[in-house]
C-alpha positions as CSV (number, residue, x, y, z in Angstrom):
1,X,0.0,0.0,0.0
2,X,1.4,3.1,-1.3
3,X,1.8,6.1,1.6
4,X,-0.3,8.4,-0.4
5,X,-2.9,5.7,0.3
6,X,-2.3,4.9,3.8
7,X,-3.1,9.1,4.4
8,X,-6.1,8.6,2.8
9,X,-7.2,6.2,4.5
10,X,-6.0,8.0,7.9
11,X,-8.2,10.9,6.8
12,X,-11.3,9.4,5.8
13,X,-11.6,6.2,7.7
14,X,-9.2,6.6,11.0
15,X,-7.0,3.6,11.8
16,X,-9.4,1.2,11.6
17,X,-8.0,-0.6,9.0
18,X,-4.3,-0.5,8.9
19,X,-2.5,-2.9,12.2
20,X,0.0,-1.3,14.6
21,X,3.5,-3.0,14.2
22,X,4.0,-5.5,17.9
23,X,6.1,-3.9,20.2
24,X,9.8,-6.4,20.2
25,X,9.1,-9.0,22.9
26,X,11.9,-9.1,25.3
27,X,13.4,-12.8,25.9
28,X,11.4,-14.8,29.1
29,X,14.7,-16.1,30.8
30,X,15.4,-12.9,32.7
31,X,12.7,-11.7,35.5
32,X,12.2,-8.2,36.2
33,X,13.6,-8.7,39.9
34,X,16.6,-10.5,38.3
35,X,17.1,-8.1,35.8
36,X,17.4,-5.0,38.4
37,X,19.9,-7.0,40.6
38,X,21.6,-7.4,37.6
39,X,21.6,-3.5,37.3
40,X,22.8,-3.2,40.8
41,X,25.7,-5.3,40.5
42,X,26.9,-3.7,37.0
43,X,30.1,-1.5,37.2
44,X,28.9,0.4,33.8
45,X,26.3,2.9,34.6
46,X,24.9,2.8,31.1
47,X,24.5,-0.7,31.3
48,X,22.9,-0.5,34.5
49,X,20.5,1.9,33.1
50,X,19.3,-0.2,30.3
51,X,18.5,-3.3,32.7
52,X,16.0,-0.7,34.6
53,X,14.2,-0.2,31.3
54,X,14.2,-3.0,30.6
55,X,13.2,-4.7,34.1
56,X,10.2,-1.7,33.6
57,X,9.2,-3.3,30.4
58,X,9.3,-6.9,32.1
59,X,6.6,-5.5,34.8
60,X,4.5,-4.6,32.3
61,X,4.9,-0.9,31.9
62,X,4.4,0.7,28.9
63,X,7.7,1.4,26.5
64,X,7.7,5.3,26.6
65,X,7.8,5.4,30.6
66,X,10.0,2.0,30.5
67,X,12.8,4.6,28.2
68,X,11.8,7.7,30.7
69,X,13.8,5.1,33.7
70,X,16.8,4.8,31.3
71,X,17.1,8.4,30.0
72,X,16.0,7.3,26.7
73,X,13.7,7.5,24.1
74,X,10.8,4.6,22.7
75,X,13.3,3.6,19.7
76,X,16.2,3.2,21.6
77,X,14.7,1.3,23.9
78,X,13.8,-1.0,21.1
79,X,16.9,-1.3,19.9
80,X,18.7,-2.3,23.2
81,X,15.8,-5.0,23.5
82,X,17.4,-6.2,20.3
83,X,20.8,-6.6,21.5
84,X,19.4,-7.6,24.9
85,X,17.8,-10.7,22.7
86,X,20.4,-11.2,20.8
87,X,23.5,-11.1,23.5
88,X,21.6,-11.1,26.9
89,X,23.1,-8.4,29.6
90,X,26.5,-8.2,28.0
91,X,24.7,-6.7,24.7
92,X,24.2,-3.8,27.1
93,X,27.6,-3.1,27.8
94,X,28.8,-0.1,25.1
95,X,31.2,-1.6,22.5
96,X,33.9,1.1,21.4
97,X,36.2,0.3,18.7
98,X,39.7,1.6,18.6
99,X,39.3,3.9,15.4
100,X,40.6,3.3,12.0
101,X,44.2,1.9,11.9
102,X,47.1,5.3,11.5
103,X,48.0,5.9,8.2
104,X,51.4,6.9,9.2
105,X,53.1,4.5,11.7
106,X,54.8,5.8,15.0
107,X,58.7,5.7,12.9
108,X,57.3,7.7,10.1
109,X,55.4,10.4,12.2
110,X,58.5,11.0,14.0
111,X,60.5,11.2,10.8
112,X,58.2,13.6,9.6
113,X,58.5,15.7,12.8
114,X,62.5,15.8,12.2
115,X,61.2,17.1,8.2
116,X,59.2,19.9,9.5
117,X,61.9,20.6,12.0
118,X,64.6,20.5,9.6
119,X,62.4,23.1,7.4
120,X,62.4,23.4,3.7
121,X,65.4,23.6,1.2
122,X,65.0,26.1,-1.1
123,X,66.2,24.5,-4.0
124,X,64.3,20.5,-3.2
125,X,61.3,21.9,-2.1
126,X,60.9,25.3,-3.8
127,X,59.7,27.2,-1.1
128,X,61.3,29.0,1.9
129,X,58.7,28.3,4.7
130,X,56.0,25.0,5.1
131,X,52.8,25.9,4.5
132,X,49.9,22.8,4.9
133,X,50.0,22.7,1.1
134,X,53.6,22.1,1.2
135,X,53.8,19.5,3.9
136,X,50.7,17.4,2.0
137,X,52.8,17.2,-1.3
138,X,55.6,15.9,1.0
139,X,54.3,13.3,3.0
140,X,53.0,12.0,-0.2
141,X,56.1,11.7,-1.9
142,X,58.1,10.9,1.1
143,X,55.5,7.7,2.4
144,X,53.1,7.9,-0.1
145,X,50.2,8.8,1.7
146,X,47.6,11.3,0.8
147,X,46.1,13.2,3.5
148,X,43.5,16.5,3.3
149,X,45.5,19.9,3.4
150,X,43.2,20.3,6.8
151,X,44.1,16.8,8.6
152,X,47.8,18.3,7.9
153,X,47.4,20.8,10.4
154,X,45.8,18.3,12.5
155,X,48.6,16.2,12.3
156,X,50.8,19.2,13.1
157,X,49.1,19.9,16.3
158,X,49.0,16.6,17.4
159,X,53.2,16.6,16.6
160,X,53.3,19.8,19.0
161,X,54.2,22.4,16.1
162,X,52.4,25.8,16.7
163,X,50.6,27.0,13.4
164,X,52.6,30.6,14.3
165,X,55.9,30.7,12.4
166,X,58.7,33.1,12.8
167,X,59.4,35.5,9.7
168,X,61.2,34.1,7.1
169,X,64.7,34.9,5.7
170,X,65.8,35.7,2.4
171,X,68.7,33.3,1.5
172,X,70.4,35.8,0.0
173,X,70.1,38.3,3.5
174,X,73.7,39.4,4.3
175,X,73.7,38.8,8.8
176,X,76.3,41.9,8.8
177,X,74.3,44.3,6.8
178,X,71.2,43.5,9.2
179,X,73.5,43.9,12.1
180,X,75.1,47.1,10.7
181,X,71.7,48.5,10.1
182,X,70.4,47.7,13.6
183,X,73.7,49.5,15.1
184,X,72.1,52.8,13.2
185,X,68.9,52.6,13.7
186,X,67.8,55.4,16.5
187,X,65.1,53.3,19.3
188,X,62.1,54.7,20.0
């Protein structure tokens, strides 16, 4: 039945034809009693909180005010019955994954460090300073990985580098004129 169907039905006839979905029925080996002592005894509070909901649900409470104990809403309560179903009380427990795997290993971020602490040569790289843009095009032809201009910087500040960099020098700048010219110069 097409939805354009089911609202007109809705708005001439009411819901007397179309069936509520059945709310997930939560497995019988668990009682509610057994279920909150399980709660109590948990050392993960979210856990804990998910056996209340679901000991509500097992005394017969309705699902919205059986979510309302677990700071929750009707869905996810569903959804925890699920894994509850599926895994018992340990499909309660939160299951954090460690992330993707680095692209750059331990040995080649700290090469990289000694790059961008080395700074650029003028005549390799072409430029007298690293901008992001630079540093990109060099860890790609250093360890042939490709990373965003922005994760660049991330990667920088996660190295400890400051995105603040001193003035750069001509390479042609004579140190004794400079010097000469700061022995002139009046202060203010």
């Amino acid at each position: 039945m097409g939805d354009s169907r089911i609202a007109v039905m809705l708005i001439q006839g009411g819901m007397e034809g179309i069936a509520m979905p059945a709310a997930v029925r939560l497995r019988e080996d668990y009682s509610a009693e057994e279920l909150r002592a399980l709660a109590r005894r948990s050392k993960d509070v979210n856990q804990s909180r998910r056996l209340l909901s679901l000991a509500g649900v097992r005394d017969g409470m309705d699902r919205g005010a059986a979510a309302k104990i677990g700071g929750m809403d009707r869905q996810t309560l569903r959804d925890w019955v699920h894994r509850f179903n599926a895994s018992g009380p340990e499909g309660l427990i939160d299951n954090w994954t460690e992330g993707p795997k680095p692209r750059l290993s331990e040995a080649q971020l700290a090469e990289f460090a000694l790059i961008v602490e080395a700074g650029p040569d003028r005549e390799r790289d072409g430029v007298v300073r690293w901008r992001r843009i630079d540093l990109k095009r060099v860890i790609a032809e250093t360890f042939g990985v490709e990373f965003h201009e922005r994760y660049v910087g991330k990667l920088l500040k996660k190295l400890g580098f400051s995105h603040i960099s001193t003035r750069p020098r001509h390479p042609a700048q004579d140190e004794r004129i400079v010097e000469a010219f700061k022995k002139t110069s009046r202060a203010r």
